[in-house]
C-alpha positions as CSV (number, residue, x, y, z in Angstrom):
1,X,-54.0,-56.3,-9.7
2,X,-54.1,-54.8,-13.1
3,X,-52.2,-51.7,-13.6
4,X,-53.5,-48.3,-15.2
5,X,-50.2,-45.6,-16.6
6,X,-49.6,-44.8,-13.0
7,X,-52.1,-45.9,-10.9
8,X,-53.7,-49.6,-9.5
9,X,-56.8,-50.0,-11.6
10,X,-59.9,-51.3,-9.0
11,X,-61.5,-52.7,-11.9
12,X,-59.2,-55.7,-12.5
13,X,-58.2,-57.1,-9.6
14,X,-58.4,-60.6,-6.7
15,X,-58.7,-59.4,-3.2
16,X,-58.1,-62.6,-0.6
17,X,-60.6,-61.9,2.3
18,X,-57.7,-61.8,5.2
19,X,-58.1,-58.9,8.2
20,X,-55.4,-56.7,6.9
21,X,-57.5,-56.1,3.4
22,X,-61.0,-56.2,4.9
23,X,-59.7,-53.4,7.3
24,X,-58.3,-51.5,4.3
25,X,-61.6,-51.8,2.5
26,X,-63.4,-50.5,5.4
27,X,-61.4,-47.7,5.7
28,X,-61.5,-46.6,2.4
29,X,-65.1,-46.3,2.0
30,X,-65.1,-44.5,5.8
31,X,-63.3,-42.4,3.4
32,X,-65.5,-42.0,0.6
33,X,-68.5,-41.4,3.0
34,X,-66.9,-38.8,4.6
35,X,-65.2,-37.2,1.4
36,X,-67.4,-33.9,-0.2
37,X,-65.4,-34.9,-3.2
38,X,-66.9,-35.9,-6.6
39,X,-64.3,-38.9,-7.0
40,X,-64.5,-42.6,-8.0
41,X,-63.3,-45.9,-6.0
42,X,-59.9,-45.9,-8.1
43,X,-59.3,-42.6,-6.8
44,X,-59.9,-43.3,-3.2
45,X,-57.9,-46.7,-3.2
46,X,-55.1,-45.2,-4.5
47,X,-54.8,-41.9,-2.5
48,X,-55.6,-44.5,0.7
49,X,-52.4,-46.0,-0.5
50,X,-50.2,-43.1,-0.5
51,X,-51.7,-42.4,3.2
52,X,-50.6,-45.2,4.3
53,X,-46.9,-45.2,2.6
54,X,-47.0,-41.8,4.9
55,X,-48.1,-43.7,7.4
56,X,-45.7,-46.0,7.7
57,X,-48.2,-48.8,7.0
58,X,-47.5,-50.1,3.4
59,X,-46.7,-53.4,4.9
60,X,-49.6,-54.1,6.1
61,X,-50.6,-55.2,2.5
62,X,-49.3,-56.8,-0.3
63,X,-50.2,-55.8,-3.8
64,X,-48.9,-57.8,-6.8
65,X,-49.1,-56.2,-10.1
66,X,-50.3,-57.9,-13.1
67,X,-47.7,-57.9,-15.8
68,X,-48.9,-55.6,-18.4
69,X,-47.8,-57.6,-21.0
70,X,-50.4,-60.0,-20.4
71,X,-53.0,-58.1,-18.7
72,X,-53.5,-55.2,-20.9
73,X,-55.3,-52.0,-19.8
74,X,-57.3,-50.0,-22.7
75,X,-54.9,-47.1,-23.3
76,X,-52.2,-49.5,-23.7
77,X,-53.7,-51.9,-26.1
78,X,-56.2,-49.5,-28.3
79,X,-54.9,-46.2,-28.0
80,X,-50.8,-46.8,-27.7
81,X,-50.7,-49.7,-30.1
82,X,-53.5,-47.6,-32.6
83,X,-55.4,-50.8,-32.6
84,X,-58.6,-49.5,-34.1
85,X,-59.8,-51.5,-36.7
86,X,-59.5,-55.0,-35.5
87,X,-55.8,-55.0,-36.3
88,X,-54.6,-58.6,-33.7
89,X,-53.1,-57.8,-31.0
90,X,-50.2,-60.0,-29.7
91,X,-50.6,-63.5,-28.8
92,X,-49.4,-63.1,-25.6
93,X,-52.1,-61.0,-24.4
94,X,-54.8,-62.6,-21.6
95,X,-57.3,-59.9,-20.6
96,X,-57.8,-56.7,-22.2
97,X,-59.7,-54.1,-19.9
98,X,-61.6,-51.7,-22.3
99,X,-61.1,-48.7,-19.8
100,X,-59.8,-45.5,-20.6
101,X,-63.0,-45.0,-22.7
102,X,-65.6,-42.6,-21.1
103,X,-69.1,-44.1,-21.7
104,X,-70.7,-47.8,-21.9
105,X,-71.7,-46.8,-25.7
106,X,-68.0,-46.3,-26.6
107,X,-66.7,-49.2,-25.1
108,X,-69.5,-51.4,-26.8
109,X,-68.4,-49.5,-30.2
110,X,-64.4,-50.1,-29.7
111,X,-65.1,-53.3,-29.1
112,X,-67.7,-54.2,-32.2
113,X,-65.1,-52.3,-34.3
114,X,-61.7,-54.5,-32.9
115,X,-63.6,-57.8,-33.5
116,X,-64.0,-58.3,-29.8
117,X,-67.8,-57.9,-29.4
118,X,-69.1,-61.5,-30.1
119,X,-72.9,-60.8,-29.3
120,X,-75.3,-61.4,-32.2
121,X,-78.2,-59.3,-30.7
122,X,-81.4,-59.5,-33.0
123,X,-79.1,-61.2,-36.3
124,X,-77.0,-57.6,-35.5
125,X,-74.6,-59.5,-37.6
126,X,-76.2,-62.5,-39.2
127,X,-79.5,-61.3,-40.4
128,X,-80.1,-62.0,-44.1
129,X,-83.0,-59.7,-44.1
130,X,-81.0,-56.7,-43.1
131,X,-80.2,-54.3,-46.1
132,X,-77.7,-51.6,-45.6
133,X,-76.4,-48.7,-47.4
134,X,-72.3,-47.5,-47.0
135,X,-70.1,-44.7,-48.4
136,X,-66.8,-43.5,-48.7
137,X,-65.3,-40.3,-46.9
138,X,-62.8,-40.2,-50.1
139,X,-62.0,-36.8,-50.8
140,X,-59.7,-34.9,-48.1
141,X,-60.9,-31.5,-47.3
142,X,-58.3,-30.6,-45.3
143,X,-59.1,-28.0,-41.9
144,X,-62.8,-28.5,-43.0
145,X,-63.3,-32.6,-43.5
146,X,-65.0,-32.1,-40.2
147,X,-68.4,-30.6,-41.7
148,X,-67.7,-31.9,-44.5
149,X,-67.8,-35.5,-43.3
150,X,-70.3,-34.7,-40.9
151,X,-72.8,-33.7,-43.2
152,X,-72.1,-36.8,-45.2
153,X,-72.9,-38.7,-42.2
154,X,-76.2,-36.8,-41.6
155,X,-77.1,-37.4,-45.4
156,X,-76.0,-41.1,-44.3
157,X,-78.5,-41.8,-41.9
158,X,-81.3,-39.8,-43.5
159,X,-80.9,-42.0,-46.7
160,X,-81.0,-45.3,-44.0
161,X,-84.0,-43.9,-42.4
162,X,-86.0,-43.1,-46.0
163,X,-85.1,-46.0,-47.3
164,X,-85.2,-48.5,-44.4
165,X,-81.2,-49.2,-44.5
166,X,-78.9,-49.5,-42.0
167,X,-75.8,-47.0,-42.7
168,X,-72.4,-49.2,-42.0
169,X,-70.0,-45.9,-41.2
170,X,-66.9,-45.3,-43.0
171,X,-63.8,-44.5,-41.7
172,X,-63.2,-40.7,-40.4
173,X,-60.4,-38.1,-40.5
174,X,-58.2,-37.8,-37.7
175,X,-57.7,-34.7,-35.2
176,X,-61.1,-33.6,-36.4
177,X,-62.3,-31.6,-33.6
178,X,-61.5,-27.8,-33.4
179,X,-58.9,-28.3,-30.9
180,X,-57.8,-31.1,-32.1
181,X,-56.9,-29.7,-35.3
182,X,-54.9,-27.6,-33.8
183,X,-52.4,-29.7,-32.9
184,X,-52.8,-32.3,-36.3
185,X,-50.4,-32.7,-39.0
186,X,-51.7,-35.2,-41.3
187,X,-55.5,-34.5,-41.9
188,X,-55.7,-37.5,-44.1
189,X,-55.1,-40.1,-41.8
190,X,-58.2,-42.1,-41.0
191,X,-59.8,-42.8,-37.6
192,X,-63.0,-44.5,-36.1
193,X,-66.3,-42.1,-35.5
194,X,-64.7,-42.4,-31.9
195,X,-62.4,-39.7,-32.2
196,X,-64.5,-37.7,-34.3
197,X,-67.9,-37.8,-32.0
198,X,-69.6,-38.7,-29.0
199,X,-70.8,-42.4,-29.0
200,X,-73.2,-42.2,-26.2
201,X,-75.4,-38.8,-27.6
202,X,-75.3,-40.2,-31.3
203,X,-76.7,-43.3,-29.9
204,X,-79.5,-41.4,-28.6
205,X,-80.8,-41.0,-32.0
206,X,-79.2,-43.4,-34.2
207,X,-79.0,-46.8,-32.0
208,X,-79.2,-49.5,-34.1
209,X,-79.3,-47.5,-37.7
210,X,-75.6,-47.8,-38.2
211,X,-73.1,-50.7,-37.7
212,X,-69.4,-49.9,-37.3
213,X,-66.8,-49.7,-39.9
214,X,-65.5,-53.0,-40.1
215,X,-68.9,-54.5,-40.1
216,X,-68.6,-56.1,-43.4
217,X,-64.7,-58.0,-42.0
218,X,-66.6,-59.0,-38.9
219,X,-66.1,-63.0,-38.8
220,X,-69.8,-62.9,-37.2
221,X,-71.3,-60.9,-40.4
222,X,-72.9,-63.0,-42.9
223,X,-70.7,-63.3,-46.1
224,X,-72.1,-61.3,-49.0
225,X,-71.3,-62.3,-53.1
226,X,-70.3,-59.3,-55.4
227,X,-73.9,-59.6,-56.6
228,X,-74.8,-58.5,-53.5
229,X,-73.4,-55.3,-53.7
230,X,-73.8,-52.1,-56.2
231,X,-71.2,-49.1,-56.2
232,X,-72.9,-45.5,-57.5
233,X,-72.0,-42.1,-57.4
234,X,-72.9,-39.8,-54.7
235,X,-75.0,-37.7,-57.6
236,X,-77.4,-41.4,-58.0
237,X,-78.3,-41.3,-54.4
238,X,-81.9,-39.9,-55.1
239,X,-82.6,-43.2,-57.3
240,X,-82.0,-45.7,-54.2
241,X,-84.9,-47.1,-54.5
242,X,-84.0,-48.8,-57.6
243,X,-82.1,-51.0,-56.0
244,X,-84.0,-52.2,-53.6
245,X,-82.8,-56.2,-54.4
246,X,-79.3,-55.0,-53.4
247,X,-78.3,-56.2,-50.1
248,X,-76.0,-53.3,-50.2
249,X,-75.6,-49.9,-51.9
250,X,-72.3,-48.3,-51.7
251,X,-71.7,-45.0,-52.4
252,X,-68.5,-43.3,-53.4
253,X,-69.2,-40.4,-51.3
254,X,-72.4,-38.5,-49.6
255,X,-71.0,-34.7,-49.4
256,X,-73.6,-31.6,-49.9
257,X,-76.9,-31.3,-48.3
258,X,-80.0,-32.4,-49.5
259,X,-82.5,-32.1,-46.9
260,X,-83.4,-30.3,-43.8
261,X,-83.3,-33.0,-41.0
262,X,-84.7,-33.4,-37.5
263,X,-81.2,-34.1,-35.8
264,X,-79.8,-31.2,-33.6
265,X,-75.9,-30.3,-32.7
266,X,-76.7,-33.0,-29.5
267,X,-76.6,-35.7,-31.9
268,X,-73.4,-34.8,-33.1
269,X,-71.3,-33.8,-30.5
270,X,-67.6,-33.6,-31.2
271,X,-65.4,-35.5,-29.3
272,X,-62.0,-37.3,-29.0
273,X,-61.1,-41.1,-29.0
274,X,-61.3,-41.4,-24.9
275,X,-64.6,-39.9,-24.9
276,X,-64.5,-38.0,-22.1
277,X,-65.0,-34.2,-23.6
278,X,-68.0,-32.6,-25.2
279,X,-67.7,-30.1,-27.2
280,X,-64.2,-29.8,-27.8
């Protein structure tokens, strides 16, 4: 069974079908029947343990823990190690459980972004048709990169929409949340749109307009030629059009606002890496 920072993880684990663990199963969702409490199965199968330690009745199972080394749980391997860019992780690694991670949308994004996604939905990475647009976050605002790289993401993906790109994100600054700033020291330290907003609500709108921010280093990505790409200034990005042969326009950075867009606040939620807070 795969191990969480303190507790037994039930999604990683081999149950042999003898009496003693049937009747432990049985009893623990007795339990959760009975329970008025808003709780999960982890929850219940490890308080059910610590009732039966009281019990006297420990024995009456046997739980071998998987060595962490080699089965990895999410916090360990992405958040611990700050593996967010598809940096390797160590050889000796077997399984890594992408837990610790509050919605389906955010574990498909950390894993697209870490090189660990291999699925090529629809030519998501191989299409030759695709054209895409990226830009740079390049200039450190300091307490207020947070609207200031937010609007340059709205910009983003209203420049996709117009002109039928999809946006490949850049990277974002770290601790930029309002109470996460708080507690921040170097504002100019980079970090995926995971700890900067919440996967699952900008999905909602954007599904499919973006790719993350290691697209381009993806193995799975088709391989573009320098004449595939043009580099202009944030003050060209009225003149896109002009470049419609480019397979991709990069911009050195998409700061300001130029338009009054149909997005609301619920498409950009604010939100740290784990993704369980709204709102912060």
């Amino acid at each position: 069974m795969q191990m969480d920072r303190v507790q037994h993880n039930t999604g990683f684990m081999y149950i042999k079908p003898t009496k003693a663990s049937i009747n432990f199963f049985k009893e623990l969702w007795s339990n959760f029947k009975l329970s008025k409490r808003m709780s999960h199965d982890q929850g219940y199968f490890n308080e059910l343990l610590e009732i039966r330690k009281l019990r006297n009745q420990s024995h009456l199972i046997k739980i071998n823990k998987l060595p962490v080394k080699y089965f990895t749980c999410g916090t360990y391997y992405f958040n611990e190690d700050n593996r967010q860019f598809g940096v390797p992780g160590s050889k000796d690694t077997v399984v890594v459980h992408n837990n610790y991670i509050g919605s389906i949308a955010a574990k498909i994004y950390r894993f697209k972004e870490n090189f660990l996604w291999s699925l090529d939905t629809s030519g998501y990475y191989s299409s030759r048709v695709t054209k895409y647009i990226s830009y740079g976050n390049s200039i450190d605002f300091q307490e207020n990169n947070y609207l200031k790289e937010i609007q340059a993401l709205k910009n983003a993906m209203k420049i996709g929409q117009l002109s039928k790109r999809v946006v490949i994100l850049p990277k974002f600054t770290c601790c930029a949340c309002k109470k996460q700033r708080k507690s921040c020291s170097n504002f100019s330290t980079k970090c995926s749109l995971l700890s900067v907003l919440n996967i699952d609500a900008f999905d909602k709108k954007f599904a499919n307009l973006y790719r993350e921010s290691t697209f381009i280093h993806n193995p799975l990505t088709r391989k573009f030629d320098k004449s595939d790409i043009i580099n202009l200034s944030h003050d060209q990005m009225f003149e896109i059009s002009k470049y419609y042969n480019y397979s991709i326009v990069h911009f050195d950075h998409l700061y300001g606002k130029f338009d009054n867009y149909n997005y609301t606040d619920n498409h950009f939620k604010c939100d740290n890496y784990e993704q369980w807070n709204q709102n912060l």
